[in-house]
ZALO-234276 format. One record per residue (C-alpha): x, z, y. Coordinates in steps of 0.001 Angstrom, whole numbers. Layout:
<recs>
+---------+---------+---------+
!       x !       z !       y !
+---------+---------+---------+
!       X !       Z !       Y !
...
+---------+---------+---------+
</recs>
This chain:
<recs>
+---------+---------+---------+
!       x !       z !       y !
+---------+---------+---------+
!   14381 !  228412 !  -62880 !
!   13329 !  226356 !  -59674 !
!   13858 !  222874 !  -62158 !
!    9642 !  222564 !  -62467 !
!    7612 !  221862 !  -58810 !
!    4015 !  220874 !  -57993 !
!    4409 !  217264 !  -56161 !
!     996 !  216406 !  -55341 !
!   -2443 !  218653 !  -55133 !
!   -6240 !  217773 !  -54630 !
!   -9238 !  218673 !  -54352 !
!  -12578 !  217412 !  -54244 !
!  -15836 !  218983 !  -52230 !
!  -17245 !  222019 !  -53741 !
!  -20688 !  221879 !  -53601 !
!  -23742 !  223436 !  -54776 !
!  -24688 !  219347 !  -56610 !
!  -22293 !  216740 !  -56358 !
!  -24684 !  213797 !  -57522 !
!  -21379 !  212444 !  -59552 !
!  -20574 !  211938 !  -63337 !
!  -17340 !  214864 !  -64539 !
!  -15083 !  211617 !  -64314 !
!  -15991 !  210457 !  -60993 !
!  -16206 !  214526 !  -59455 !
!  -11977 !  214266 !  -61392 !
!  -11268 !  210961 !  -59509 !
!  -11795 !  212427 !  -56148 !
!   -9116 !  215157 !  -56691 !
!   -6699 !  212949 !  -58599 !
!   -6674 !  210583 !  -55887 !
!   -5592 !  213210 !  -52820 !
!   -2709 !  215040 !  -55626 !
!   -1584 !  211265 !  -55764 !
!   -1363 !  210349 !  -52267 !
!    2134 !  209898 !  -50764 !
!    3737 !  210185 !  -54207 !
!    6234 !  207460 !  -54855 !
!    4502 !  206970 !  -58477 !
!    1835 !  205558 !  -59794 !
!    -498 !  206279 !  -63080 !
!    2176 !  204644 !  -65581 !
!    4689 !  207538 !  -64428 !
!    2326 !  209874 !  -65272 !
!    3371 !  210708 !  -69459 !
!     362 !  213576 !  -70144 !
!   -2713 !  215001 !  -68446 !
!   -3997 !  218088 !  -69412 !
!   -8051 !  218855 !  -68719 !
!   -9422 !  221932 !  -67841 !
!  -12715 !  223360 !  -67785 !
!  -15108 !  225561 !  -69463 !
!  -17383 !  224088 !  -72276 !
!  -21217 !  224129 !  -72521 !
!  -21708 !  222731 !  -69302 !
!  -21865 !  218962 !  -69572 !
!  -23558 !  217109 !  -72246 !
!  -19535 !  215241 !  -72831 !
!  -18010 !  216640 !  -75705 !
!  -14084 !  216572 !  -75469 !
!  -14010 !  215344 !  -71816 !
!  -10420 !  215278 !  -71403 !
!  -10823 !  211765 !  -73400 !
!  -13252 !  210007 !  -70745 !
!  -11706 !  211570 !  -67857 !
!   -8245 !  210120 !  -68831 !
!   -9499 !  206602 !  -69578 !
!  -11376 !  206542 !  -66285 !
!   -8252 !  207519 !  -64244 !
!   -6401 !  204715 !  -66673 !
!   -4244 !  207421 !  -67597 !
!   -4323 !  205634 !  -71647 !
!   -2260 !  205905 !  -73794 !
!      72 !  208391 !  -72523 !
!   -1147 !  212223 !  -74614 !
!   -4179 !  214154 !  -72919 !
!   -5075 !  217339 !  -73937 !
!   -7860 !  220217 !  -73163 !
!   -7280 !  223841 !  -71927 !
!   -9625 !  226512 !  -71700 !
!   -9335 !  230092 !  -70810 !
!  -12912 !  230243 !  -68880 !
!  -12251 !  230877 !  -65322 !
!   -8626 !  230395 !  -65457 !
!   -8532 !  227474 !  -67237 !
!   -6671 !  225163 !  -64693 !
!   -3715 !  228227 !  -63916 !
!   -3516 !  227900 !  -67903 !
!   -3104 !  224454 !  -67506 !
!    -400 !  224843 !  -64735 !
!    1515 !  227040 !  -67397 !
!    1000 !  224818 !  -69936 !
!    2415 !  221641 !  -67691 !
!    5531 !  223741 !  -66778 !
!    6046 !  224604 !  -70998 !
!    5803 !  220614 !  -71737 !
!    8325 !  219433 !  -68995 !
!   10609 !  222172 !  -69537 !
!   10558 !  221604 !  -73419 !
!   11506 !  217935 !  -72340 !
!    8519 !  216316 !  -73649 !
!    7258 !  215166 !  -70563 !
!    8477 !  214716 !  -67558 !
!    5651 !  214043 !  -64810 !
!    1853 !  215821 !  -65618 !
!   -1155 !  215855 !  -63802 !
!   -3641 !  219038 !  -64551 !
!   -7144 !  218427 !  -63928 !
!   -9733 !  220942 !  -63570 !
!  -12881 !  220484 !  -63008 !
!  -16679 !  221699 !  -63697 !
!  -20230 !  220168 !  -62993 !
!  -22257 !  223366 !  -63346 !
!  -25839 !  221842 !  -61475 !
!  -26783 !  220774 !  -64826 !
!  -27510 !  223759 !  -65493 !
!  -29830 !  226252 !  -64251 !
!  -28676 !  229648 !  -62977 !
!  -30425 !  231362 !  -65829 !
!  -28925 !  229006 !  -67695 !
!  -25375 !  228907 !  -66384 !
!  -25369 !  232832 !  -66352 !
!  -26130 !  232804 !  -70263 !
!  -23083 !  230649 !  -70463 !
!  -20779 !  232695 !  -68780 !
!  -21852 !  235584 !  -70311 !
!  -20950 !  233973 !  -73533 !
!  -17376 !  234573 !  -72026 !
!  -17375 !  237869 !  -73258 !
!  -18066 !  239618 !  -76459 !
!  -20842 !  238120 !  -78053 !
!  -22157 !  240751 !  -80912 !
!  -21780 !  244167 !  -78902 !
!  -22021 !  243339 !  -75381 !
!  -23204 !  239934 !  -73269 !
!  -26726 !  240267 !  -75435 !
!  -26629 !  243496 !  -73501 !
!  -26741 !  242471 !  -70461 !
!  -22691 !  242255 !  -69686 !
!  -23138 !  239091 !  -67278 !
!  -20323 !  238296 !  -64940 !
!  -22026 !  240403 !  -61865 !
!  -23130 !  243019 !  -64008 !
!  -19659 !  243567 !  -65326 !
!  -18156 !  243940 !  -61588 !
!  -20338 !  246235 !  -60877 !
!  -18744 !  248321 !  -63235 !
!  -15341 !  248096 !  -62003 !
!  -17138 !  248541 !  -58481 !
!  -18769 !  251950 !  -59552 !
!  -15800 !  253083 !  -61331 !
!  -13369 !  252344 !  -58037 !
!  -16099 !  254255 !  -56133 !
!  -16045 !  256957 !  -58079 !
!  -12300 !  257640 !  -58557 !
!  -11221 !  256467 !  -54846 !
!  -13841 !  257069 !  -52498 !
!  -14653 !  253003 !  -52006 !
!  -17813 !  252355 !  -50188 !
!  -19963 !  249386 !  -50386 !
!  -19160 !  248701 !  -46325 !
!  -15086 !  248441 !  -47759 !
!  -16309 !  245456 !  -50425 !
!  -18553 !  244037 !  -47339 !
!  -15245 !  243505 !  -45248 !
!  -14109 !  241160 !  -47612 !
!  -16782 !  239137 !  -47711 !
!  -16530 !  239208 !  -43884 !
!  -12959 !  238214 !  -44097 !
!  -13101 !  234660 !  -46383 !
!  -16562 !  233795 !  -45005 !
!  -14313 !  233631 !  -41668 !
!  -11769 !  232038 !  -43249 !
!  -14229 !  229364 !  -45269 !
!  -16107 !  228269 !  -41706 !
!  -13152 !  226599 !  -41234 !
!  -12492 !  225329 !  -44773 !
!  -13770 !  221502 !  -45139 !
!  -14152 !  221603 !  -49084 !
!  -16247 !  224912 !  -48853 !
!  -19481 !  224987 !  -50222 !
!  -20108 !  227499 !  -47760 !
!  -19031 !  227340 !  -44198 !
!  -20587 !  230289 !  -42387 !
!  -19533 !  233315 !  -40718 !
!  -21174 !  236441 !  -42202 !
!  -21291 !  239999 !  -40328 !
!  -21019 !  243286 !  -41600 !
!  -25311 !  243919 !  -41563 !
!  -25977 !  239876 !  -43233 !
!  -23517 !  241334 !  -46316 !
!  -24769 !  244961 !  -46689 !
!  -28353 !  243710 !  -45803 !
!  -28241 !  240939 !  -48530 !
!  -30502 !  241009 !  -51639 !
!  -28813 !  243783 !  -54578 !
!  -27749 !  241309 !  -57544 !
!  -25867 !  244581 !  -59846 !
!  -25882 !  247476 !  -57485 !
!  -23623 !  248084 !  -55940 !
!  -23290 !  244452 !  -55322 !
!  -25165 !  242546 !  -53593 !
!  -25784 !  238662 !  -53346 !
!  -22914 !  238162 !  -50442 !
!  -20584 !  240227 !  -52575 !
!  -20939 !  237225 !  -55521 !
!  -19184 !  233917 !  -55222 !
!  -22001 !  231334 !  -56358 !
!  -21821 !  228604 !  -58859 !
!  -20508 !  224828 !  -57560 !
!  -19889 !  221260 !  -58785 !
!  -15808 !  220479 !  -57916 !
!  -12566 !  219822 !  -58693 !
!   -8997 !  219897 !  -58610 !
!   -5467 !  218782 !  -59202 !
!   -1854 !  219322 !  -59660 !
!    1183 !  216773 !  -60357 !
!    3506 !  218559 !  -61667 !
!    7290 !  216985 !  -62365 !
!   10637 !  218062 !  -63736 !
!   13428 !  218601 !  -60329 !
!   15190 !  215027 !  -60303 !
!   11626 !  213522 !  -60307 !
!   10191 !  215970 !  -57682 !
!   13301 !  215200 !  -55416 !
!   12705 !  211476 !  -55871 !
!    8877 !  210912 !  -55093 !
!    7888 !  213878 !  -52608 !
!    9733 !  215301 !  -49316 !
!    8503 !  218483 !  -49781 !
!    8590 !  219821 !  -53465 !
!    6589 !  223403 !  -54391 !
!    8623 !  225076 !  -56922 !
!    7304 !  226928 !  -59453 !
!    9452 !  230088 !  -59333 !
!    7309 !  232713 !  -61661 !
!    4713 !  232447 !  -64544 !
!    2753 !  235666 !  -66067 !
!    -158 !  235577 !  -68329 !
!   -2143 !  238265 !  -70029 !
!   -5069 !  239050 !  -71985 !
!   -7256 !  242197 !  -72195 !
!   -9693 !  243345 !  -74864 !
!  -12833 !  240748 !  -75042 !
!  -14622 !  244039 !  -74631 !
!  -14950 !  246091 !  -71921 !
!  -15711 !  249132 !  -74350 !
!  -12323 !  248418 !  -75624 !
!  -10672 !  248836 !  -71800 !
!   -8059 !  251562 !  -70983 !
!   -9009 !  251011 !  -67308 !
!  -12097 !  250349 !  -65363 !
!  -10677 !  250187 !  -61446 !
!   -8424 !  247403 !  -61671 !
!   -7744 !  245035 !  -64331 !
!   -4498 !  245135 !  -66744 !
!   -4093 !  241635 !  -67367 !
!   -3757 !  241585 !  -63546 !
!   -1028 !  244028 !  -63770 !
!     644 !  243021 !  -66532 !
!     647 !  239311 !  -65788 !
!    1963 !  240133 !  -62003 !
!    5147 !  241970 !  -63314 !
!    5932 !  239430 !  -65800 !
!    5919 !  237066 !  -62258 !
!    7244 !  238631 !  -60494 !
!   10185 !  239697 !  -62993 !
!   10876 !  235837 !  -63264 !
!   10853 !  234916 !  -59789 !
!   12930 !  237996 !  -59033 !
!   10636 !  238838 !  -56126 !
!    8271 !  241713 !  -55256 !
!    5082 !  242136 !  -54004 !
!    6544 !  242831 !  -49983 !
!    8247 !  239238 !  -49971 !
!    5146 !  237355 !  -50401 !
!    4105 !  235318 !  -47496 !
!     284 !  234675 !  -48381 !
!   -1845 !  234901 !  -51416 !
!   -4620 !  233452 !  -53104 !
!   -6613 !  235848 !  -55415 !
!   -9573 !  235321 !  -57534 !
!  -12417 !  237306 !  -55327 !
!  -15424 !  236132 !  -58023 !
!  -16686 !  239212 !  -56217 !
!  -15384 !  241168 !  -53355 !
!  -14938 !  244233 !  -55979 !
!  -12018 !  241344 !  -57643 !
!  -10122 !  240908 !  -54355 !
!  -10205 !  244839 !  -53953 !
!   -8801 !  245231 !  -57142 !
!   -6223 !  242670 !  -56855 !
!   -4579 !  244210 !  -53496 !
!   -3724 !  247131 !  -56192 !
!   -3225 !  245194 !  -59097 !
!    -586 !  242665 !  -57292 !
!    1211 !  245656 !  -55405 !
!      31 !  244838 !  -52007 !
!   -1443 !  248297 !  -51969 !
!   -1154 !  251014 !  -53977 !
!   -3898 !  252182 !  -56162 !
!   -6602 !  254004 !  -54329 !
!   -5243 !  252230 !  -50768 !
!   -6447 !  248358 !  -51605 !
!   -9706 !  249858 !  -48663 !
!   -6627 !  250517 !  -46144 !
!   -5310 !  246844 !  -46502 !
!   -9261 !  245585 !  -44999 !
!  -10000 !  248285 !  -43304 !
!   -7209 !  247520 !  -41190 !
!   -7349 !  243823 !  -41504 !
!   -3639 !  243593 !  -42898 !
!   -5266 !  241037 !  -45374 !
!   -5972 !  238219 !  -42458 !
!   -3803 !  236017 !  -40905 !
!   -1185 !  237709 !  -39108 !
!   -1958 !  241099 !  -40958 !
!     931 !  242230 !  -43443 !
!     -78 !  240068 !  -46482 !
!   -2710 !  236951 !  -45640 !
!   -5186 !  236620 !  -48476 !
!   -7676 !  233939 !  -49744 !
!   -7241 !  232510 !  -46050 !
!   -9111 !  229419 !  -47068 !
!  -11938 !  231146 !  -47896 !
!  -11610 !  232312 !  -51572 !
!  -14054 !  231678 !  -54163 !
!  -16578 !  233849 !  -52028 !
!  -16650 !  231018 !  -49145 !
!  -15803 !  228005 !  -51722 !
!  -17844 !  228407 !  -54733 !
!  -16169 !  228756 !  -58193 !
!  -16569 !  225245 !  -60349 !
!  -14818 !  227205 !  -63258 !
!  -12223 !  225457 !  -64702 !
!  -11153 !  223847 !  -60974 !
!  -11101 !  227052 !  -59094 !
!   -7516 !  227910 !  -60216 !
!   -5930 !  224447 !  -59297 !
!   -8260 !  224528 !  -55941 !
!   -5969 !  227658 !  -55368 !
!   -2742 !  226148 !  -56448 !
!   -3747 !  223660 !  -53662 !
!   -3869 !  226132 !  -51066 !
!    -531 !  227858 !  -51654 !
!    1138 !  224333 !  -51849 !
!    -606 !  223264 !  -48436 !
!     663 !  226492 !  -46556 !
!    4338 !  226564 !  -47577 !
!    4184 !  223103 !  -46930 !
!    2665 !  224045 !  -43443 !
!    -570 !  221562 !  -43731 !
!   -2819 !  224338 !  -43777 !
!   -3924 !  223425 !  -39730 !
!   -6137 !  226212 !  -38330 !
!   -5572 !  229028 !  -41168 !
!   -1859 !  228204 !  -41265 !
!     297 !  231344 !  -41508 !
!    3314 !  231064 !  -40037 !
!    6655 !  230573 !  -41599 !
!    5097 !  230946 !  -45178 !
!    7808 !  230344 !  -48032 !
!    6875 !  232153 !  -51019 !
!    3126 !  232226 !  -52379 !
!    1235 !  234116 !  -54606 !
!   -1817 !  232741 !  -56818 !
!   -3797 !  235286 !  -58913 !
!   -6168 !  233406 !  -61071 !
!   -8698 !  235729 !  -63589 !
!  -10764 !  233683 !  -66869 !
!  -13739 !  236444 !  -67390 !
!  -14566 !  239364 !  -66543 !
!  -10467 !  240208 !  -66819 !
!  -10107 !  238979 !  -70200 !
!   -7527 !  236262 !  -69456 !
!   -4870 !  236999 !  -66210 !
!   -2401 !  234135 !  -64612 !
!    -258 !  235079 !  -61385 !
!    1861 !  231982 !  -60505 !
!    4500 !  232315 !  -57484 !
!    5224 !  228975 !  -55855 !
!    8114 !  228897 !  -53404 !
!    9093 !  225792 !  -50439 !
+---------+---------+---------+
</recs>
């Protein structure tokens, strides 16, 4: 199956208010995936935008951000699965060249949430879930971790100094992370210490809203061999969807489209969980990441607390995670945060990952989750 790879990846500063229009925030990302490429816009035959709606005043962006990267007339088209909207669109490029419609095409992501206020932008994302029986409820995004947190707790023993570790870990891990929104070391007492958002999480256990985003060329194997020295292939796909409500879940400490979507990877790649080098997982709150170890197989359930108790999640631990800084660290610009963490992979089996390189990384994992686990992609990239 290695006959689809990622040539080029971008990304642009995530940031707390960009000052840019959605088509100049896309331009900055475009313009890093498309650096070294032996191509230019004409080779590019689709683009495929990705974002969450309601938070620009453009309707059907994928339109203006096309023309503006004079990506015309070739077809553009608009994905949405909320947070995972640009891993959708990854899935969705590999479908199109491996149908043989296209050949080379470049998923966008983006989102300029500053518009918005918080109130405001928490309404929206709310919105994500059911909208008769549960977000006029109060099911936000935080309030629907907590949950899963108080659930975990309950059933494994997980204490709110186990979640704190993680934010400990990718704030360490974002310091060094240029495109961060935040780059700060946290301790132990700043996390637990921090205001209480939806006990048991607290305001360092939340990633926080950001203006950014991202990119990925994607190209069928003769054209990746031609324009880039160092093709990414994509090696294994899985997608899954839950129940839109969380009354409706079988399972409240870990997430099924997680686990579902992860065997369906790795059945494709014909990998397991022990032969990946370093992963990227969506830690919207350090209750996510927990779950995740479990979900992915890094840690069986009960034993994700193990994996950061014992650091085995940093660089040079058994499996490196979110070493860039993860959503908690970068900010989450919706519909770019899952082609922000396609870059990453990319950069470290590539080995351009500098400072939070790990070593000898060939196989990657990215775990990208749209809602609170309504929609799950795990993609596995290999050098």
């Amino acid at each position: 199956m290695q006959d689809v790879a990622i040539v080029g990846v971008g990304q642009s500063v995530f940031s707390r208010k960009c000052g840019v229009s959605i088509r100049e925030l896309c331009f900055e990302a475009y313009t890093e995936a498309m650096e070294g490429l032996d191509i230019t816009n004409s080779d590019i035959d689709a683009s495929i935008i990705c974002s969450a709606p309601e938070y620009d005043k453009q309707r059907s962006p994928s339109g203006s951000i096309s023309e503006y990267l004079e990506l015309t007339p070739k077809p553009t088209f608009y994905v949405e699965s909320v947070c995972s909207s640009s891993s959708t669109g990854l899935r969705v490029a590999w479908s199109l060249i491996k149908s043989g419609l296209h050949r080379v095409v470049a998923v966008i992501g983006f989102q300029k949430m500053s518009e918005l206020t918080s109130r405001e932008a928490a309404e929206r994302m709310s919105r994500g879930g059911d909208i008769i029986w549960e977000s006029p409820f109060g099911i936000t995004m935080p309030a629907g971790y907590a949950m899963y947190a108080r659930a975990h707790m309950a059933k494994y023993g997980t204490t709110e100094e186990h979640l704190a570790k993680i934010r400990v870990k990718n704030a360490s891990y974002g310091a060094k992370n240029l495109k961060a929104t935040y780059r700060k070391e946290v301790t132990l007492e700043d996390v637990l210490g921090s205001e209480v958002i939806a006990s048991p999480l607290k305001k360092f256990d939340c990633c926080a809203n950001a203006d950014g985003s991202s990119c990925i060329i994607v190209a069928s194997g003769d054209v990746a061999k031609r324009i880039t020295k160092i093709p990414v292939w994509i090696i294994g796909l899985g997608a899954a969807t839950d129940t839109m409500t969380m009354s409706g879940r079988k399972l409240l400490t870990g997430l099924r489209c997680t686990q579902e979507a992860a065997k369906q990877a790795y059945g494709m790649a014909g990998v397991k969980p022990e032969d990946i080098d370093v992963a990227e997982v969506h830690d919207c709150f350090t209750i996510a990441e927990m779950m995740a170890y479990e979900d992915l197989g890094f840690a069986k359930p009960g034993e994700g607390s193990r994996l950061i108790d014992e650091k085995r999640t940093y660089i040079g631990g058994k499996i490196p995670v979110n070493v860039d800084g993860g959503l908690l660290s970068k900010g989450h610009p919706i519909g770019a945060t899952g082609g922000s963490q396609i870059r990453t992979i990319v950069r470290q089996l590539r080995g351009q990952a500098s400072e939070a390189q790990v070593k000898g990384a060939e196989i990657g994992l990215v775990h990208n989750i749209g809602g609170i686990g309504q929609y799950g992609n795990v993609t596995i990239l290999r050098r």
